[in-house]
C-alpha positions as CSV (number, residue, x, y, z in Angstrom):
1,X,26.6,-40.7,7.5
2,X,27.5,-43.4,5.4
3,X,29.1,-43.3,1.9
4,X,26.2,-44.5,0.1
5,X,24.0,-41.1,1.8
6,X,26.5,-39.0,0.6
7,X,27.2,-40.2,-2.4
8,X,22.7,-39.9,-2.8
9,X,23.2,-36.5,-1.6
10,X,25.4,-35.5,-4.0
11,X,23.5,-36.5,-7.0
12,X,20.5,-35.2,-5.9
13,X,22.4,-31.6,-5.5
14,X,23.6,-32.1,-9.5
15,X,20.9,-33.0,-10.9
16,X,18.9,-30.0,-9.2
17,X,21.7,-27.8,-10.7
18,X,21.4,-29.4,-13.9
19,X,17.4,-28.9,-14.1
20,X,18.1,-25.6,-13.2
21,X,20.3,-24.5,-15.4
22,X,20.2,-22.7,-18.6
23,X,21.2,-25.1,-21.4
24,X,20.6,-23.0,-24.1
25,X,22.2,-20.4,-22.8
26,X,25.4,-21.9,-21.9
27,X,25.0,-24.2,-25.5
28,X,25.7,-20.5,-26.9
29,X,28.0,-19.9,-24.9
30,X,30.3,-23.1,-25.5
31,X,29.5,-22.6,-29.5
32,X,30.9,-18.8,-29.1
33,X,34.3,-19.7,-27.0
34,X,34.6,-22.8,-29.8
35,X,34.5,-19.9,-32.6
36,X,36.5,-17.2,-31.1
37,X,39.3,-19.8,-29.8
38,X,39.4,-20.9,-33.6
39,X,39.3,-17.4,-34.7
40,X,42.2,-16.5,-32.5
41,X,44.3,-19.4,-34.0
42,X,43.7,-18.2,-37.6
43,X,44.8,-15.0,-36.2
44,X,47.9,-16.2,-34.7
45,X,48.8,-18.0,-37.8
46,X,47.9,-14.9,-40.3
47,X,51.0,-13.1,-38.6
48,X,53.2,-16.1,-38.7
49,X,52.6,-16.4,-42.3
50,X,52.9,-12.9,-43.0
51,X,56.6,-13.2,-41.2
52,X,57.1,-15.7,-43.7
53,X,56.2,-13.7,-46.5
54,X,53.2,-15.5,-47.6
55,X,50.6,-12.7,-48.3
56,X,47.7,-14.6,-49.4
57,X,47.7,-17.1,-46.8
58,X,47.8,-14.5,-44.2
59,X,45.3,-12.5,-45.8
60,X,43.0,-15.4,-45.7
61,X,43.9,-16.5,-41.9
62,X,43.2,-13.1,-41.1
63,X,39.8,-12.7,-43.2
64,X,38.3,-16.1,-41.9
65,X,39.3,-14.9,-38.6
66,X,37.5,-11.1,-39.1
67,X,34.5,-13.3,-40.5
68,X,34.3,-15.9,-37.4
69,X,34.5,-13.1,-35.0
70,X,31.7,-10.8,-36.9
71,X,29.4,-14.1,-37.2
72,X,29.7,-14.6,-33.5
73,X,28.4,-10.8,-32.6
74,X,26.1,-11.0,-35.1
75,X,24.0,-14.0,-34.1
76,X,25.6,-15.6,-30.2
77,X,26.0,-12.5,-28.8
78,X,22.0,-11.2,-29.5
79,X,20.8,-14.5,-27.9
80,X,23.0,-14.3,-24.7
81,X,22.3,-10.9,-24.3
82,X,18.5,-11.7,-24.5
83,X,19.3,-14.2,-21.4
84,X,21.2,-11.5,-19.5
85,X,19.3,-9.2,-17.1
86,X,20.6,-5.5,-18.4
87,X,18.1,-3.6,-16.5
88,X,20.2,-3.1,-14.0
89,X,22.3,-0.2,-16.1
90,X,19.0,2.1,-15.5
91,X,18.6,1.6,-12.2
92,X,18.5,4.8,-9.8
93,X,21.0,4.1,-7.3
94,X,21.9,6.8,-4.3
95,X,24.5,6.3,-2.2
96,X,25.6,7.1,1.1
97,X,29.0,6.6,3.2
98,X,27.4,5.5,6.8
99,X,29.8,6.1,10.0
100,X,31.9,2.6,9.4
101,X,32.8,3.3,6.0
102,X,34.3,7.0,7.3
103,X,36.2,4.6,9.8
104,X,37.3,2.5,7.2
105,X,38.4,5.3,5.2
106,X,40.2,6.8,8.2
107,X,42.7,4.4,8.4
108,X,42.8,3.8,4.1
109,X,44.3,7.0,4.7
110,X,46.4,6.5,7.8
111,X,48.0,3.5,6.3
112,X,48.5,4.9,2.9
113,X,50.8,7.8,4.6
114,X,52.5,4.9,6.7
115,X,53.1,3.3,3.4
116,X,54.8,6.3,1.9
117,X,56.5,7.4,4.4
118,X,58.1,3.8,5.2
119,X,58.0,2.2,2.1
120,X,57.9,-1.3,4.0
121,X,55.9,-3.4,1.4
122,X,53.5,-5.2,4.2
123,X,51.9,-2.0,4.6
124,X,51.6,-1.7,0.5
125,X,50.6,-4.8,0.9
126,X,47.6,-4.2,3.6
127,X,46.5,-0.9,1.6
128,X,46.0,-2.6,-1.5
129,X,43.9,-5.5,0.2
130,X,41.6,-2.3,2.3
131,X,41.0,-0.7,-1.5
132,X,40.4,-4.1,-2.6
133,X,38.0,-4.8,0.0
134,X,36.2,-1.5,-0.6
135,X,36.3,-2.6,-4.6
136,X,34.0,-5.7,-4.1
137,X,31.6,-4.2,-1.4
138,X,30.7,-2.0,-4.4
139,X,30.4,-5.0,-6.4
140,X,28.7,-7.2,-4.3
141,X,26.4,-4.9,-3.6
142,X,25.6,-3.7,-7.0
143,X,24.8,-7.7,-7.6
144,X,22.9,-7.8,-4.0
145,X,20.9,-4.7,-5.6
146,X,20.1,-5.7,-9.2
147,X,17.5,-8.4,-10.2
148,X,14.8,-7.6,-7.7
149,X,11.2,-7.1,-8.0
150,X,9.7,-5.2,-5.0
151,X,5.6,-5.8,-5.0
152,X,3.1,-4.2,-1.7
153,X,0.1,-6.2,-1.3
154,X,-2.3,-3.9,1.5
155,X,-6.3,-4.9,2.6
156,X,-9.1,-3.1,0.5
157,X,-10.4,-1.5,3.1
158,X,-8.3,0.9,5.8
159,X,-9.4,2.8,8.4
160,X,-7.9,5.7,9.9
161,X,-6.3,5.6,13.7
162,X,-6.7,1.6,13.1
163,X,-3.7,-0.7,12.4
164,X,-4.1,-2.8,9.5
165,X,-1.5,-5.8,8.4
166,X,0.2,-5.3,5.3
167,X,2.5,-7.4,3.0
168,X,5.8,-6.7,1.1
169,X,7.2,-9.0,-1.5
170,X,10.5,-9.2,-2.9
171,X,11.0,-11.6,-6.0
172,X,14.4,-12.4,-6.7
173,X,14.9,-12.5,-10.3
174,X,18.6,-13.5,-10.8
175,X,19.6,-16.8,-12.3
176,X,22.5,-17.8,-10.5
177,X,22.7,-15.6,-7.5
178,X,20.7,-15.0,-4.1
179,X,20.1,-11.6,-2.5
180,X,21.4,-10.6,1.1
181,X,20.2,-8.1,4.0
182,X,18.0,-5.7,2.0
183,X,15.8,-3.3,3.3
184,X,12.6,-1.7,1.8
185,X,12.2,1.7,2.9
186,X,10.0,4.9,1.9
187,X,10.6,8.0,0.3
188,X,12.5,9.4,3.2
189,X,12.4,13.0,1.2
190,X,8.2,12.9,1.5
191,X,7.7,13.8,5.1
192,X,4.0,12.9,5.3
193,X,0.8,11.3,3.2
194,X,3.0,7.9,2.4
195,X,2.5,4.1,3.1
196,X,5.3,2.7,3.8
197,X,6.9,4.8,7.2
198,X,9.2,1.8,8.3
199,X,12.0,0.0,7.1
200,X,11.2,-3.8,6.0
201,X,14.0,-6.5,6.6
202,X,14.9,-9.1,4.3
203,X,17.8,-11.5,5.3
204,X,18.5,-13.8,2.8
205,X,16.5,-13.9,-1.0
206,X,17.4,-17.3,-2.8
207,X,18.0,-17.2,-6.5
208,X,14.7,-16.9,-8.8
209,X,12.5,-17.6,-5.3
210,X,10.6,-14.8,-3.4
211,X,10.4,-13.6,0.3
212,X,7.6,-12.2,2.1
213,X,7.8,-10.1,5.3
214,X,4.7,-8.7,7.0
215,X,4.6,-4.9,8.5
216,X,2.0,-3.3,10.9
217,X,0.9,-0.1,9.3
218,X,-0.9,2.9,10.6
219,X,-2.4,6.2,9.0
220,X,-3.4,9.0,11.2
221,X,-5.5,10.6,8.9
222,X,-8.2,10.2,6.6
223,X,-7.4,10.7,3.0
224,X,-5.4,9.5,0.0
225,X,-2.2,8.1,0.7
226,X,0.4,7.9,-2.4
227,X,4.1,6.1,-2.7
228,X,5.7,7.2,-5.5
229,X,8.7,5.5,-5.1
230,X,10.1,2.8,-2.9
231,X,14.0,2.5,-2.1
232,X,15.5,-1.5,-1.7
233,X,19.0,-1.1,0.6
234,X,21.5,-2.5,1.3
235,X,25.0,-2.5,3.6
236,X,26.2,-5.8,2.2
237,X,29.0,-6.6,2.9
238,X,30.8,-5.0,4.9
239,X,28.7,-1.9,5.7
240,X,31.2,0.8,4.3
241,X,28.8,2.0,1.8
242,X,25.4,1.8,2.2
243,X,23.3,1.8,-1.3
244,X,19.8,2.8,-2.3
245,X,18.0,1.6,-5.2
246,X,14.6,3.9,-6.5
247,X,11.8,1.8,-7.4
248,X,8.5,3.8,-9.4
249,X,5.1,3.2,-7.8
250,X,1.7,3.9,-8.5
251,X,0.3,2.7,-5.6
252,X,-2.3,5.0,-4.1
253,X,-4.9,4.1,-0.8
254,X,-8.0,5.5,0.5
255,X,-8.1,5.6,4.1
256,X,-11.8,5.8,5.6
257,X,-12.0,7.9,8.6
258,X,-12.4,6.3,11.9
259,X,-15.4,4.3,13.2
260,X,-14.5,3.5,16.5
261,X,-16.9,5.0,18.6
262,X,-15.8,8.7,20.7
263,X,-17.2,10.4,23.3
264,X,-19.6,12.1,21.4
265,X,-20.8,9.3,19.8
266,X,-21.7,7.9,22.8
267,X,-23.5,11.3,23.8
268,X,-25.1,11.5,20.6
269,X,-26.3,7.7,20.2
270,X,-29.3,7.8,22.8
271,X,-30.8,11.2,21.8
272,X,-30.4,10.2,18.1
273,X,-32.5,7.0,19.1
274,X,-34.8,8.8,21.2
275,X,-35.7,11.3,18.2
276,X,-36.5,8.3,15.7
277,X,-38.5,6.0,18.3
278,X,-40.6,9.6,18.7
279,X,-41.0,10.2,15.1
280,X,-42.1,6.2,14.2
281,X,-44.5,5.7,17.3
282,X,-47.8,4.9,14.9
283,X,-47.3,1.7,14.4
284,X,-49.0,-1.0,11.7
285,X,-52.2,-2.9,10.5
286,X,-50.5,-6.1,10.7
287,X,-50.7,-8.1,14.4
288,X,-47.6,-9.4,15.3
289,X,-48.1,-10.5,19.0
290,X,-50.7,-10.7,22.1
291,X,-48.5,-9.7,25.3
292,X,-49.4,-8.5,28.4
293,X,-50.2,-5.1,29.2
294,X,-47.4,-2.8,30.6
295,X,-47.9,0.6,32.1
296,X,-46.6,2.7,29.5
297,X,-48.9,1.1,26.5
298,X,-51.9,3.0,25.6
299,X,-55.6,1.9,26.6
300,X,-56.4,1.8,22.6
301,X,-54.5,-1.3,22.5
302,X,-56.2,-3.0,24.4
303,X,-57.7,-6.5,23.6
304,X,-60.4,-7.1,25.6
305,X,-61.8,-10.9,24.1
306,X,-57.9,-12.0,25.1
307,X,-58.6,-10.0,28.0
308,X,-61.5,-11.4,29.0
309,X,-60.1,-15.1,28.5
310,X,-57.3,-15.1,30.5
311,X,-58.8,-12.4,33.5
312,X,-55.7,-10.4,32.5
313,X,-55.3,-7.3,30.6
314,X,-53.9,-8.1,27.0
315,X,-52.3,-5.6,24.3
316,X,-52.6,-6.4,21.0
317,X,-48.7,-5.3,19.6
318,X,-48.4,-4.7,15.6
319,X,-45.4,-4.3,13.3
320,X,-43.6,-1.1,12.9
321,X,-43.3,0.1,9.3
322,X,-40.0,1.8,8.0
323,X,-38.1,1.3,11.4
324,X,-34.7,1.6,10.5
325,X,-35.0,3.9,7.5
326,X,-32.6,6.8,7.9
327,X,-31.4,9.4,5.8
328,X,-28.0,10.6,7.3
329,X,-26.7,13.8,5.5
330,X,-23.3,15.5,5.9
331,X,-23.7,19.4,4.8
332,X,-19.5,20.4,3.8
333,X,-20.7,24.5,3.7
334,X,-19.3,26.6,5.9
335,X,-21.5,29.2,7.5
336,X,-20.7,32.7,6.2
337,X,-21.4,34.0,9.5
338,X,-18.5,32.3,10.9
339,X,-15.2,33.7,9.9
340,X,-13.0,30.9,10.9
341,X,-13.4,27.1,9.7
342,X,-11.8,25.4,12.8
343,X,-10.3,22.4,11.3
344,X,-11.0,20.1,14.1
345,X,-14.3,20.9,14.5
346,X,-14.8,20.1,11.2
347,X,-12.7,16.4,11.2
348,X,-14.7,15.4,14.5
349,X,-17.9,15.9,12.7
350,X,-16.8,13.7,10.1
351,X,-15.7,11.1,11.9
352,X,-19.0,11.1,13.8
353,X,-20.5,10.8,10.7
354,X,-18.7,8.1,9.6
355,X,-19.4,6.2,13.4
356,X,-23.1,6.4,12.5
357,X,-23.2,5.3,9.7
358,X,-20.9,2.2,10.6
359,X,-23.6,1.9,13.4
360,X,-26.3,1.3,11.1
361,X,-24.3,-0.9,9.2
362,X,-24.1,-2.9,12.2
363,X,-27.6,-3.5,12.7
364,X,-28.5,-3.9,9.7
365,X,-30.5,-0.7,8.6
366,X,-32.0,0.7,5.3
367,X,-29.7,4.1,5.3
368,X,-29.7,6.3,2.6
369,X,-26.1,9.3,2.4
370,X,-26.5,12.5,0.8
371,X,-23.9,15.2,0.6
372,X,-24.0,17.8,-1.8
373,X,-23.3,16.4,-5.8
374,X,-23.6,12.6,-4.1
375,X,-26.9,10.8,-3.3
376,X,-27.0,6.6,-2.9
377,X,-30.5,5.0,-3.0
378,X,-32.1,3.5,0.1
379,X,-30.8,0.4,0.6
380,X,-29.5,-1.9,3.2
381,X,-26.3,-0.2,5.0
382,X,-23.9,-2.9,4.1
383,X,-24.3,-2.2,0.5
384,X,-23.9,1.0,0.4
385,X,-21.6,1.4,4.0
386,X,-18.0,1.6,1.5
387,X,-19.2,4.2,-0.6
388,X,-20.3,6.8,2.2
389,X,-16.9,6.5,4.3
390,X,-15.1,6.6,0.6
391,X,-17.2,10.1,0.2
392,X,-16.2,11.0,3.9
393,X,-13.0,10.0,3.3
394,X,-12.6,12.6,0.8
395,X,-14.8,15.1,1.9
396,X,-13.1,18.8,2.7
397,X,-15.4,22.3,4.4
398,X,-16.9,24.0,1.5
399,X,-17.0,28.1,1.3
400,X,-20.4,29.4,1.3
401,X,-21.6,31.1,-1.9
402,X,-22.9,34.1,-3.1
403,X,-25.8,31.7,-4.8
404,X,-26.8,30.2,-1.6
405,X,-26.0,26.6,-2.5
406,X,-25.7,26.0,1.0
407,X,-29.4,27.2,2.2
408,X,-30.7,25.0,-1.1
409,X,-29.2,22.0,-0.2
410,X,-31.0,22.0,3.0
411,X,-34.2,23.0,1.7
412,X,-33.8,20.5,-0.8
413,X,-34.4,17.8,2.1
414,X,-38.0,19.2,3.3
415,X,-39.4,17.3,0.3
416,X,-38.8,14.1,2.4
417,X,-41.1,14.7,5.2
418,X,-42.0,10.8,5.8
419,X,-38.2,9.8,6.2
420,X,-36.4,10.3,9.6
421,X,-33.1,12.4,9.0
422,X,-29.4,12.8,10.5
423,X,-28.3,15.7,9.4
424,X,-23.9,17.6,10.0
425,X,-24.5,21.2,9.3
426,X,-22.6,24.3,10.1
427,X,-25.0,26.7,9.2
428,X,-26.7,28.5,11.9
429,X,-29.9,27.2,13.7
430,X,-32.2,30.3,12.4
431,X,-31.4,29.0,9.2
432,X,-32.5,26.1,9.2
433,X,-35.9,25.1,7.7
434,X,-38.9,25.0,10.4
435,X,-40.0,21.6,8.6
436,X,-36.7,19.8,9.0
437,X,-36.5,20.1,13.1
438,X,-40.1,18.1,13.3
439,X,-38.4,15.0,11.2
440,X,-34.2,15.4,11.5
441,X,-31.8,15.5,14.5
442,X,-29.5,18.0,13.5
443,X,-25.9,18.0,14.9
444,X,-24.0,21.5,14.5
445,X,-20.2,21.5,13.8
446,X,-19.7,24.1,16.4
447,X,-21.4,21.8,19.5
448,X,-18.2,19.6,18.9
């Protein structure tokens, strides 16, 4: 590299640090050191006059100096301190002594009693370089620490038992300085219901720039999922004291249950479209096709001129009204006869609940969810598909009552005669209405 590229190199590199730095700042700066070096001269010269037993001068020297120092805090030192980052002196900040700092430690200790009992002044001399270094790991760190904005960016919609991608940013905030080797952890004192459950590594932050690392999450459960607080880490740099700082969070999930089709879904699917292609066999006024004629369609449908024409039977086919209308309903009451309320039972059928309906928001249906105190219209599945697993999501078994809420709520479906129905119920079969089993396919918690 010639001396003309290096020469370019190097006055690229200053005038980057000169766009980036803080001229006002440092203007205040240079006016406050001009100030307080002149104040210190007055102040020097106040007690060489007063030697020479000239009271008044000294008492001025010494006033003007007072009066240079107090105009300094009362209008530099406001502005700097404006420029300086002082949150740092409320951070929450744990620490903890990992297994190389009790090394370390160890032999502080070993060659302080060396030191003592030998006096020889190389080992004075290797203690006090060992505190030293232990001095500005605490420093460092601190700095490492301080200035950093932690920010989790997750998708809007999560499903239980499913991975999803998430993202953490860290923004470092400091003027001057970059961050090294942090870690974003978790409340580590919260054993369960939180988001973050891994550590995430950051190796290097550069000064007022931010760094983004990507982590594969994973809830187990459906539910809300709360972090409270977050902890940045740190080793650097030398790993003999390992600090955490607390960072407050509001951030709170809902996790849908899962819609990956089980076993009983499966099971379930073909009987389930069985039962509706029996309750909608009338069919419609308007002709959609002429086809031929098939062994299992009825004689009625017969057209005979199209028949007649071609010397081969013909069926006149029509279009099927209301189709894909469903109602699917997910009953939370417990039966009364049952003393136990086995919670598996119970999480299977809501997950089954929650396959269906993604089911129907895969091919497009007109669905309509009701649960005791929630109802949405009928409407095409994918507009309503969020706000049914949200409900399911949140959704816990229900005591029977003395007022027979349960027993209403089921009644409460016979006024929909014309509607084809899915219904998750609990409650025994003699309870159920005699009306409901001609249009509904009922699926009981305890055939789970």
């Amino acid at each position: 590299m010639g001396a003309q590229a290096q020469a370019h190199m190097a006055t690229a590199f200053i005038q980057r640090w000169y766009r980036g730095l803080d001229k006002p700042g440092w203007r205040n700066f240079a006016v406050a050191m001009v100030a307080l070096s002149v104040a210190l001269v007055l102040a020097l010269y106040s007690a060489a006059a007063a030697e020479m037993g000239r009271v008044w001068l000294a008492g001025a020297s010494a006033l003007g100096a007072l009066g240079l120092a107090f105009w300094v805090a009362v209008t530099i030192v406001p502005r700097l301190a404006e420029r300086t980052p002082l949150r740092w002196l409320t951070y929450h900040i744990d620490y903890r002594l990992p297994r190389e700092g009790v090394v370390y430690l160890a032999g502080i200790f070993f060659i302080f009693l060396a030191a003592i009992n030998t006096g020889n002044n190389l080992l004075f001399m290797i203690l006090a370089s060992m505190i030293a270094g232990i001095l500005m790991s605490g420093i460092l760190s601190s700095i490492v620490l301080t200035g950093t904005e932690l920010k989790l960016d997750l998708p809007e919609h999560i499903f239980a038992e499913q991975p999803v991608l998430a993202a953490v940013d860290l923004h470092n905030e400091k003027l001057s300085l970059p961050s090294f080797s942090l870690r974003v952890v978790g409340d580590e004192k919260k054993a369960h219901g939180q988001i973050l459950t891994r550590p995430v590594y950051f190796p290097f932050i550069p000064k007022l720039r931010s760094a983004r690392q990507q982590v594969e999450l994973m809830f187990p459960r459906r539910g809300v999922y709360r972090q409270d607080t977050f902890g940045i880490r740190t080793k650097f740099p030398f790993g003999f004291l390992e600090k955490t700082r607390k960072v407050e969070s509001d951030i709170e999930i809902v996790v849908y249950p899962r819609v990956e089709p089980t076993e009983e879904f499966y099971e379930i699917l073909p009987l389930i479209s069985g039962e509706m292609e029996s309750f909608y066999r009338g069919r419609g006024h308007d002709l959609y096709s002429i086809r031929d004629y098939q062994p299992t369609d009825s004689a009625r449908f017969v057209d005979w001129k199209a028949s007649a024409k071609t010397s081969a039977l013909k069926v006149r086919e029509f279009t099927r009204e209301d189709e894909r209308r469903v109602m699917l309903v997910f009953d939370p009451f417990w039966s009364a006869k049952m003393a136990a309320q086995p919670e598996e039972q119970f999480e299977r059928a809501v997950n089954l609940c929650a396959c269906l309906a993604w089911h129907f928001y895969e091919i497009d249906s007109e669905v309509q969810f009701r649960m005791p105190g929630f109802e949405t219209p009928m409407a095409t599945a994918g507009e309503i598909i969020y706000d049914v697993l949200r409900m399911l999501a949140f959704v816990e078994p229900a005591a029977a009552t003395d007022s027979g809420a349960e027993e209403k709520f089921l009644r409460e479906l016979v006024g929909e005669p014309d509607l084809f129905k899915i219904i998750f119920t609990s409650q025994p079969r003699g309870s159920i209405p005699t009306s409901l089993w001609t249009s509904s396919y009922i699926v009981f918690f305890q055939s789970l």
